[in-house]
C-alpha positions in Angstrom: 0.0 0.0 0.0 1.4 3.5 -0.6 1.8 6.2 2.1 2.7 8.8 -0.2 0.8 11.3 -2.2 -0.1 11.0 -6.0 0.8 14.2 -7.5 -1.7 16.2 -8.2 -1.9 20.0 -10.0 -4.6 21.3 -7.8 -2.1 20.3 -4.7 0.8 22.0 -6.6 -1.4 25.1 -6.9 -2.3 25.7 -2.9 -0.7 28.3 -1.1 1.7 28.2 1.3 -0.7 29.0 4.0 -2.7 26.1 3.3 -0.1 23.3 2.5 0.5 24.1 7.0 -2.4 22.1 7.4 -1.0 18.9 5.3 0.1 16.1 6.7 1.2 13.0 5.1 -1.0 10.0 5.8 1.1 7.1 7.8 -1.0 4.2 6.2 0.9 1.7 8.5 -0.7 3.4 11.7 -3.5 1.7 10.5 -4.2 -1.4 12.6 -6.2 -4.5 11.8 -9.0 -3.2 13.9 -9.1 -0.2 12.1 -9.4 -1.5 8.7 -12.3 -3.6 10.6 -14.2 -0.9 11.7 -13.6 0.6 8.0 -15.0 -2.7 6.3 -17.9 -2.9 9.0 -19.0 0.7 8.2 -18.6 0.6 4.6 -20.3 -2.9 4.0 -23.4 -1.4 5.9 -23.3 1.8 4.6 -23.4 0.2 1.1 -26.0 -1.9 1.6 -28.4 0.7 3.4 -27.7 3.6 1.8 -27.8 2.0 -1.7 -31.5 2.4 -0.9 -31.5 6.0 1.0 -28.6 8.0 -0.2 -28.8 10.0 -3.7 -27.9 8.3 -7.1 -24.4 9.8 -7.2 -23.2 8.1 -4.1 -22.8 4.2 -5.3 -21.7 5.8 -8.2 -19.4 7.8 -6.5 -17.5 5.5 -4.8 -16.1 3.8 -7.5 -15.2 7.2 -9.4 -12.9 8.3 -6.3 -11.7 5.4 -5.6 -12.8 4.3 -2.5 -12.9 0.4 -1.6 -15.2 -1.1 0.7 -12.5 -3.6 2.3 -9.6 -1.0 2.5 -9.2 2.6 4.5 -7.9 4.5 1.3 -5.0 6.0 0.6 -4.2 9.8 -0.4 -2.2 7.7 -3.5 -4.9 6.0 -4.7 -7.8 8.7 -4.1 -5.7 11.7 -5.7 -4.7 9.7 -9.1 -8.8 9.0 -9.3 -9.4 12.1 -8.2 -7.5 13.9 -11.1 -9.6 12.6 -13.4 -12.6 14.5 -11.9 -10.9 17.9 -11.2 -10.1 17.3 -7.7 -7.8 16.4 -5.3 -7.7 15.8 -1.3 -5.0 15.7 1.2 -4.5 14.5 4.7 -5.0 16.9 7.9 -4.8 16.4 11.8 -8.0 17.0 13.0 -10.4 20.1 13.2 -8.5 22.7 11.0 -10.1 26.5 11.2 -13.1 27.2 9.3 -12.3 29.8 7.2 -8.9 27.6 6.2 -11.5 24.6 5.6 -13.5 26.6 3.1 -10.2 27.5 1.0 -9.2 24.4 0.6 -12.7 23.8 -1.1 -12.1 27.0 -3.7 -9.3 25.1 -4.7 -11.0 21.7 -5.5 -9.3 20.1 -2.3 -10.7 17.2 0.0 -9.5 17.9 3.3 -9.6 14.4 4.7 -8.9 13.9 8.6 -6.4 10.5 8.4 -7.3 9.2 11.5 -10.0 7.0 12.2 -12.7 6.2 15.0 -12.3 3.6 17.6 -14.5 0.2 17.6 -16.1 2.0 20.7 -17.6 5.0 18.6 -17.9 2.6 15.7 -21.5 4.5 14.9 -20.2 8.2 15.2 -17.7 10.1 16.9 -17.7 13.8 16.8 -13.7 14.0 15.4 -13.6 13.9 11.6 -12.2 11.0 10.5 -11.4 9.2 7.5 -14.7 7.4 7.5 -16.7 10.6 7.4 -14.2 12.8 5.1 -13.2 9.7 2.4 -16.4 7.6 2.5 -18.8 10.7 3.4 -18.0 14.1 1.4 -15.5 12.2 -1.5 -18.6 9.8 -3.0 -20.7 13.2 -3.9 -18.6 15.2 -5.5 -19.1 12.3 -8.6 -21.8 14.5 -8.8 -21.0 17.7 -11.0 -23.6 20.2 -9.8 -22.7 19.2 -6.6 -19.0 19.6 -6.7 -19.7 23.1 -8.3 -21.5 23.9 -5.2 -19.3 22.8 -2.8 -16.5 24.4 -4.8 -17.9 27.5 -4.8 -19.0 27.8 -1.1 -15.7 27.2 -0.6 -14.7 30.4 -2.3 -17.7 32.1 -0.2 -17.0 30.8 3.0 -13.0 31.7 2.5 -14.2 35.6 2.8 -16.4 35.3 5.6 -15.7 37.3 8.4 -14.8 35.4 11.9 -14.6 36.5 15.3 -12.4 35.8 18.6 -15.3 34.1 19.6 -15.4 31.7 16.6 -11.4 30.7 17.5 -12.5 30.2 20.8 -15.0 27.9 19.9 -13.0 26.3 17.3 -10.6 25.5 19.7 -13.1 24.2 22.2 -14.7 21.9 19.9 -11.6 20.7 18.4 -10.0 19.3 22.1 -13.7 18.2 22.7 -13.7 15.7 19.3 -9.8 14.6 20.2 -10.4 13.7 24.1 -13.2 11.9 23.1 -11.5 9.4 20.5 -8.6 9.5 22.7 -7.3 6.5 25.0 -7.1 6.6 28.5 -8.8 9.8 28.9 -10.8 10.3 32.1 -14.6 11.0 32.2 -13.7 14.2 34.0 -11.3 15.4 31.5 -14.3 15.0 29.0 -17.0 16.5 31.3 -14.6 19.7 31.4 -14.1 20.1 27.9 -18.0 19.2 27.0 -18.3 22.2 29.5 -16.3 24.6 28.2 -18.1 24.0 24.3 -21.6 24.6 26.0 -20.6 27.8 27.8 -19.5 28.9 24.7 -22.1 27.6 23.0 -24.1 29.6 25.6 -22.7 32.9 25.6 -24.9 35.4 23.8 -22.7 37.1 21.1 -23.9 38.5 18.0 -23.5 35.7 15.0 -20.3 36.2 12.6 -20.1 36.1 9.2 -18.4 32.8 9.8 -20.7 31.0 11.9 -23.8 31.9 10.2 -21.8 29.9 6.8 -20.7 27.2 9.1 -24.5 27.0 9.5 -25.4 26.7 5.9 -22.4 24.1 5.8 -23.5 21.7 8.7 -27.1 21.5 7.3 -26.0 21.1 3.5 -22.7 19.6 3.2 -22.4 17.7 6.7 -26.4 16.6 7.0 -28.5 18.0 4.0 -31.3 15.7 2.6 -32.0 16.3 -1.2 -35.6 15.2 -2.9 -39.1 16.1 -1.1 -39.9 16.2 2.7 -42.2 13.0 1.9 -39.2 11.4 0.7 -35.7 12.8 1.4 -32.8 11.7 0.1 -29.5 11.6 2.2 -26.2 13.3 0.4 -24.4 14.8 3.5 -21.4 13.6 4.6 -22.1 13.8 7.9 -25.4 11.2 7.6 -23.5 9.1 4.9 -20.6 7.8 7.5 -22.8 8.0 10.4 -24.4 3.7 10.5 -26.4 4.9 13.4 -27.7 8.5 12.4 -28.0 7.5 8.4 -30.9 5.2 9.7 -32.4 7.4 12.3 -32.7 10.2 9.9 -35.4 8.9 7.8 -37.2 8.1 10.7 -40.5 10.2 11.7 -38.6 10.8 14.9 -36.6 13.4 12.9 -38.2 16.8 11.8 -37.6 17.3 7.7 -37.5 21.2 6.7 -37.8 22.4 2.8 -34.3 24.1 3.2 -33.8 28.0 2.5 -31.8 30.8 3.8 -33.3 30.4 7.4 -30.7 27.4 7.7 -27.8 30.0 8.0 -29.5 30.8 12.0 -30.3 27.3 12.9 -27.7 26.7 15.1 -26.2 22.7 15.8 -24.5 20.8 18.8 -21.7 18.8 17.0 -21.8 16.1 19.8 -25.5 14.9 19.5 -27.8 13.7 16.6 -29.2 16.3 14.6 -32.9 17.1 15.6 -34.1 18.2 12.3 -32.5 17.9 9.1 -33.1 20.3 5.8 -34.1 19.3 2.6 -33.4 20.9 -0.7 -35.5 20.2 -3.7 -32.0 19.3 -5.7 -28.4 20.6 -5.9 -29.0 23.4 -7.9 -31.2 24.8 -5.3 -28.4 24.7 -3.0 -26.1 27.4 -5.2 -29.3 29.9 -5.2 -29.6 29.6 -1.2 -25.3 30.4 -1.1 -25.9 33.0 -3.6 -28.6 34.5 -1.9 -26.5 34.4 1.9 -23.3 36.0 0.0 -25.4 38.9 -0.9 -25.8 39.6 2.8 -21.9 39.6 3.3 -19.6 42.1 3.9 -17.6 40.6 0.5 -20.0 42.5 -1.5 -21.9 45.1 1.0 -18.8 46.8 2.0 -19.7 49.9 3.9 -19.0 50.9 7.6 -20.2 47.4 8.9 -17.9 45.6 7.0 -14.8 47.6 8.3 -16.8 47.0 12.1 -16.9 43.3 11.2 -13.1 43.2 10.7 -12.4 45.8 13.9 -14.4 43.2 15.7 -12.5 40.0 14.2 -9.2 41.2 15.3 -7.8 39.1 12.5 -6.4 40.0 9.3 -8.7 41.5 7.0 -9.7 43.6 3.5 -11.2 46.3 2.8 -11.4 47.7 -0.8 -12.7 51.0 -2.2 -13.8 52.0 -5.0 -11.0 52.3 -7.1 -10.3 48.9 -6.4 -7.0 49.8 -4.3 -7.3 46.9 -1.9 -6.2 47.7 2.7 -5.1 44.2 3.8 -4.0 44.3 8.0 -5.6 43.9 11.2 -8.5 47.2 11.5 -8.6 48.8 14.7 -10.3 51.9 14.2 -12.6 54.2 12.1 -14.4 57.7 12.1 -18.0 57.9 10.4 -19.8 61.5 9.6 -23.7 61.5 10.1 -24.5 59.8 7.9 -22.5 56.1 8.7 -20.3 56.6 6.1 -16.5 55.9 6.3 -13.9 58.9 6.5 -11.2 57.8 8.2 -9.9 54.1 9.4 -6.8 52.8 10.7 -4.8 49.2 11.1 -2.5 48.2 13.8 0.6 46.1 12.6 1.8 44.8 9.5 -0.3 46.0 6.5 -0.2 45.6 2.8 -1.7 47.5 0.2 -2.9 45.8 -3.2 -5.0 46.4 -6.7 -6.8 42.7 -7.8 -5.1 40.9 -5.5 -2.0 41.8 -5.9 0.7 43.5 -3.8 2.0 47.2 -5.3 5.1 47.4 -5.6 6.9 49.2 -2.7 3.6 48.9 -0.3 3.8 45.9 1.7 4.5 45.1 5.0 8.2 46.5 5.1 6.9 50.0 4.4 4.1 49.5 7.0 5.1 47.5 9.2 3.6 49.8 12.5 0.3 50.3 10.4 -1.8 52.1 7.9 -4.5 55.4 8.3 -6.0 56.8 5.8 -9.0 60.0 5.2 -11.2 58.6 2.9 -14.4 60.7 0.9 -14.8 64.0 -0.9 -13.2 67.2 -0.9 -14.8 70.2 0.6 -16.0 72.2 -1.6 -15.5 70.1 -5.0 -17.7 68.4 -6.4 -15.6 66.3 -8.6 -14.2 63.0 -6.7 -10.5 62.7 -5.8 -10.4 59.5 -8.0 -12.1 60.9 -10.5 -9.6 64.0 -10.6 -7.5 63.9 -14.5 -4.0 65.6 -14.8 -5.7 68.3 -15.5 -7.9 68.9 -12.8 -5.3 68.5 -10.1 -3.6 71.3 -11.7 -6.2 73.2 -11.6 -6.7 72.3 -7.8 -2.9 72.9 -7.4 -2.2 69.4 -6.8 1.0 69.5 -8.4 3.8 66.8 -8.0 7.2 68.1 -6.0 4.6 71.1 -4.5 3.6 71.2 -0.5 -0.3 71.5 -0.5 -3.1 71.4 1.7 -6.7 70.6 1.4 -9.8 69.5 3.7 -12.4 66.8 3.3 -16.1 67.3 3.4 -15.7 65.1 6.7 -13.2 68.1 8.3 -10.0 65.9 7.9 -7.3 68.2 6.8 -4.2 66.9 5.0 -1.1 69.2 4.6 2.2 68.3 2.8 4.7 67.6 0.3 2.8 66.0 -2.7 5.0 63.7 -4.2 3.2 61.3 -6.3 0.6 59.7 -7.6 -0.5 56.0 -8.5 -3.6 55.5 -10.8 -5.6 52.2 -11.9 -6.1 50.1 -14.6 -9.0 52.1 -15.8 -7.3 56.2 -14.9 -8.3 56.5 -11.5 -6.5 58.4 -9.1 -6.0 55.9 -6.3 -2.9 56.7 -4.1 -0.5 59.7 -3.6 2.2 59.8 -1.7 3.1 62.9 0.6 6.5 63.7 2.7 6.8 66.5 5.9 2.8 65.8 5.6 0.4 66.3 8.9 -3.0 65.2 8.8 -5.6 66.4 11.6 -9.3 66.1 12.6 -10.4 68.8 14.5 -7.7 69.1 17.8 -6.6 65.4 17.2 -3.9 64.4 14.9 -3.8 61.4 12.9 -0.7 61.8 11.5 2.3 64.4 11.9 5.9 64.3 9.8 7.8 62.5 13.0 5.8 59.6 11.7 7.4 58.9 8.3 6.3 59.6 4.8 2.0 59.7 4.6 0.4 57.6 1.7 -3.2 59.0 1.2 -5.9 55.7 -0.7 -8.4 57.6 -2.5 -11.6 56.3 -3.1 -15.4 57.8 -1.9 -16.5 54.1 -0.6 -16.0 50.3 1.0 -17.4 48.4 -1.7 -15.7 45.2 -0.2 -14.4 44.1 3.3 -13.5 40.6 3.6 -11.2 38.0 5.7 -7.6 37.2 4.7 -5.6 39.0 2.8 -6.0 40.4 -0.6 -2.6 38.6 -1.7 -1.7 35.8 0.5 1.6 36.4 -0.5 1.9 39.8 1.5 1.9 38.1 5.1 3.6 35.3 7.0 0.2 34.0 7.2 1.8 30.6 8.7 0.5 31.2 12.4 -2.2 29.8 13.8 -0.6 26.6 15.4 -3.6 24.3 16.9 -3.3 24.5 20.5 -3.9 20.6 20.7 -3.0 17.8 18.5 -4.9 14.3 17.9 -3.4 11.9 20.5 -1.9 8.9 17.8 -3.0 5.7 20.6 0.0 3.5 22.3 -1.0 -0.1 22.4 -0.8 -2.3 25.0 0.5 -5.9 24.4 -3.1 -6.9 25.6 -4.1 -4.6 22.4 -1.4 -5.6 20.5 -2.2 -9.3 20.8 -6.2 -8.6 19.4 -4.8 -6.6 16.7 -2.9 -9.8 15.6 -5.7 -12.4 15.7 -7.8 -9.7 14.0 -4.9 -9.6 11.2 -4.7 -13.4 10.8 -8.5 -13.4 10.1 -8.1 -10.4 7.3 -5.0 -12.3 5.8 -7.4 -15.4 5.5 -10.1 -13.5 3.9 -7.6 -11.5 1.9 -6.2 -15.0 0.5 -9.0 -16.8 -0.7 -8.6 -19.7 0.5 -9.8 -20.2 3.7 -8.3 -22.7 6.2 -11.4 -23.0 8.7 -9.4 -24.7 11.1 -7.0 -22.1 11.7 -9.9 -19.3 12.0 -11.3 -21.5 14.9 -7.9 -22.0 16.6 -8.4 -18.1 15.8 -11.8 -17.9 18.0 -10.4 -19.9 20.7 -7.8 -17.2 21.6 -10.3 -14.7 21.0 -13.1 -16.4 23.6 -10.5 -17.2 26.1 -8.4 -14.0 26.1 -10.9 -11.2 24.6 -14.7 -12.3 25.5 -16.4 -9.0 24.8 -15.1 -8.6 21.1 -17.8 -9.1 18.8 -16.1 -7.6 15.4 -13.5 -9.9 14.9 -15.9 -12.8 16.0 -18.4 -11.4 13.4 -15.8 -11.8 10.9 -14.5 -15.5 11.8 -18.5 -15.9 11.3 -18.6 -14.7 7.7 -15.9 -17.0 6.5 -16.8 -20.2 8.6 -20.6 -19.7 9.2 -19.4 -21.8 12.5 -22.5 -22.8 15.2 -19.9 -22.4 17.8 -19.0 -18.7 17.0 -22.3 -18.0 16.0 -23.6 -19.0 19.1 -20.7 -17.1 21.2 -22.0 -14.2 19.1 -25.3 -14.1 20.5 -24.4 -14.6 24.2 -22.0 -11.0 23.6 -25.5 -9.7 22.2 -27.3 -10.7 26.1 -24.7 -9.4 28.1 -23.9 -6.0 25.6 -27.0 -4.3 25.0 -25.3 -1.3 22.9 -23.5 -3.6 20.7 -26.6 -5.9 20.0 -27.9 -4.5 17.1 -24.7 -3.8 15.6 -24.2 -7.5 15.9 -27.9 -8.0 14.4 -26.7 -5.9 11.6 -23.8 -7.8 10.4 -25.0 -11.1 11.0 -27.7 -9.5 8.4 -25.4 -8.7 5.7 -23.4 -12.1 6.3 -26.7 -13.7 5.4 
């Protein structure tokens, strides 16, 4: 089996910001029990969702190359892959949101490589490899549906966050890695399920961020696609999920035509889904995202968009009508009566840019303590800044080399040395650069010539504030380090031992030819040494069809009521 990744363009083309979150998949940390729980979970998914999950999902499989009897490898999924215009790649966990949703603009699978215990065989709150590769891979066979998915990845990517969003991110992340840990106390959970539903709890106005992760959760994690009289299932969430997949289409769960109102249903990651939302098809799902982006700051702009990114304390955009482009972390801004925008102001490392790309000579070495800016009309002059040809500057006496002063409409003055100008693609006026230049607002100053050189944007208006940078390329933007990590299990030689029986029985299976003899000697150890496993006895079942284990099978049902059914359930698809 190969551990190593098929090369893929899409993975060539990702950003060094992203590329953080890779890590390579160690297929031999797979043990025998985990390629059990992957067969289990796949054989029953197949045969029960074959009959409940959208058309493209069978279908899917096969296309993305994921086998029933083997947890995939990055290798084998990313040369399929290729062939349908994506790629995926391994991560450790929970990675942020917003980093999440890029990876989806660029056509990337993130796939969490670990996988659940036997224990939370039905669901665990972590992602793992059963619910990325057999849950969100399958669909994207489907080509509307990948277009969706690809595109609220390049949504979601611009969606402001908030400090309360990392906290929770954070939260839930240590919550999902205690919990398919080993060896960690019920207390240590209790804590950590605590500290998600305080902050779960706390009343805080809903970001940009979370109201998309909302859309997300009830589309791509647990959406239903058809009619409310007869859903079909095609999120990932419900498609790795044995337990929840069958619970869903029960009356027991409420079914809800989906629409924009999804984006304020909030979720609790650690329990079944209440109610589950159901689009009419996939196209459907693009109008919803379409309709939601229209309520973001990405194409709204104005004064709430720069007081979303004040309020994120992250690095954000901001871009004005010219299309100069303010990437840094906003900390302030002045507003006339009327709301609008005169004045704002970043703390830090700042970069400017014009369609996404740096100007020369502007980035985070010239402003490396911050960026302020006036922004609006002139008093007095009707004719905007921007809008202002060689010829009307002169006329104004803004002349290049010349000291000159001038007010806005918003009783900012600016007085200094002009020394040049930058302009747009299309003749706009949309930078000039001053020296010896002071800048006040009434008895405050915002800038005075002990600060350096003064580079004035023009532009009248926000028409754009977003997360991220403008050009990814401006920042070291390789710093958020989780502050936990997925806990990779030690085994005990009790463990160890199990593992090996279980991988005697997949060799036989494996072979085809099957020495019944040995598989008994095989359930011998297994009764005497490990009396509570059921898997591995369901498996010596399938290939002997033995009274003896058959019968040990049914007394682990009587004394292990949560494992009964999942007992039932493959002695089902054995028969």
């Amino acid at each position: 089996m190969h551990t190593n990744v098929e090369s893929n363009p899409l993975l060539d083309r990702l950003p060094p910001h992203l590329k953080q979150y890779i890590k390579a998949q160690d297929y031999e940390q797979y043990t025998p029990i985990n390629q059990a729980v992957w067969r289990y979970v796949m054989r029953k998914n197949v045969d029960y969702l074959s009959k409940v999950a959208h058309e493209s999902y069978i279908m899917g499989l096969e296309k993305t190359g994921i086998s029933i009897d083997n947890i995939p490898s990055m290798y084998g999924m990313n040369r399929i892959l290729k062939e349908i215009g994506w790629a995926a790649v391994a991560v450790d966990g929970f990675i942020p949101p917003n980093a999440f949703m890029e990876f989806q603009a660029y056509k990337v699978l993130v796939i969490a490589s670990d996988i659940r215990q036997l224990e939370n065989i039905e669901y665990t709150p972590a992602p793992d490899i059963i619910h990325e590769g057999a849950g969100h891979a399958p669909i994207i066979a489907s080509p509307d549906y990948a277009e969706y998915l690809r595109r609220f990845g390049e949504i979601g990517a611009k969606a402001i966050s908030s400090a309360h969003d990392m906290e929770m991110y954070e939260a839930v992340r240590t919550l999902s890695i205690l919990k398919e840990a080993d060896g960690i106390t019920q207390e240590a959970i209790d804590a950590a399920e605590r500290s998600v539903e305080q902050l779960q709890n706390k009343e805080v106005q809903p970001s940009e961020i979370a109201l998309i992760r909302n859309l997300h959760w009830w589309t791509v994690e647990y959406g239903m696609v058809g009619t409310v009289e007869n859903p079909k299932i095609y999120g990932a969430g419900l498609l790795s999920s044995i337990g929840e997949s069958t619970w869903c289409m029960t009356d027991e769960v409420k079914k809800i035509p989906y629409s924009i109102d999804a984006a304020y249903q909030e979720f609790d990651i650690t329990k079944p889904q209440p109610q589950l939302f159901v689009t009419p098809d996939f196209a459907y799902l693009m109008q919803v995202l379409e309709e939601f982006a229209g309520t973001m700051a990405v194409r709204k702009g104005g004064w709430r968009g720069l007081k979303k990114l004040i309020e994120s304390k992250q690095i954000g955009t901001l871009e004005l009508n010219t299309g100069l482009q303010v990437s840094g972390i906003f900390t302030e801004m002045i507003q006339n009566d009327d709301n609008e925008v005169v004045y704002f102001a970043t703390q830090g490392e700042t970069a400017l840019s014009y369609r996404e790309k740096e100007l020369i000579g502007h980035g985070v070495n010239r402003y490396k303590n911050g960026f302020s800016s006036p922004l609006g009309k002139l008093k007095g002059i009707n004719l905007s800044i921007e809008n202002m040809g060689p010829r009307d500057l002169k006329a104004y006496d803004f002349y290049d080399g010349k000291p000159i002063s001038f007010e806005y409409e918003s009783g900012i003055t600016v007085s200094g040395l002009n020394v040049t100008g930058m302009r747009n693609l299309g003749g706009q006026l949309m930078l000039i650069q001053f020296t010896d230049c002071t800048v006040t607002y009434g008895d405050k100053i915002l800038h005075d010539p002990t600060m350096g050189d003064f580079d004035l944007v023009i532009g009248s208006q926000i028409v754009s504030a977003f997360a991220g940078a403008a050009d990814f390329l401006s920042f070291d933007l390789i710093t958020h380090v989780a502050e936990t990590n997925t806990v990779k299990p030690t085994l005990s030689e009790k463990e160890d031992t199990l593992n090996r029986l279980y991988q005697q029985v997949r060799l036989q299976r494996e072979s085809n030819q099957i020495d019944k003899e040995a598989l008994l000697e095989v359930f011998t150890s297994l009764q005497k040494d490990y009396p509570q496993d059921w898997l591995c006895a369901l498996e010596i079942y399938e290939l002997t069809k033995d009274t003896a284990v058959l019968t040990h099978l049914k007394e682990v049902q009587k004394h292990k009521e949560k494992v009964a059914h999942l007992i039932t359930n493959g002695l089902e698809l054995i028969q």
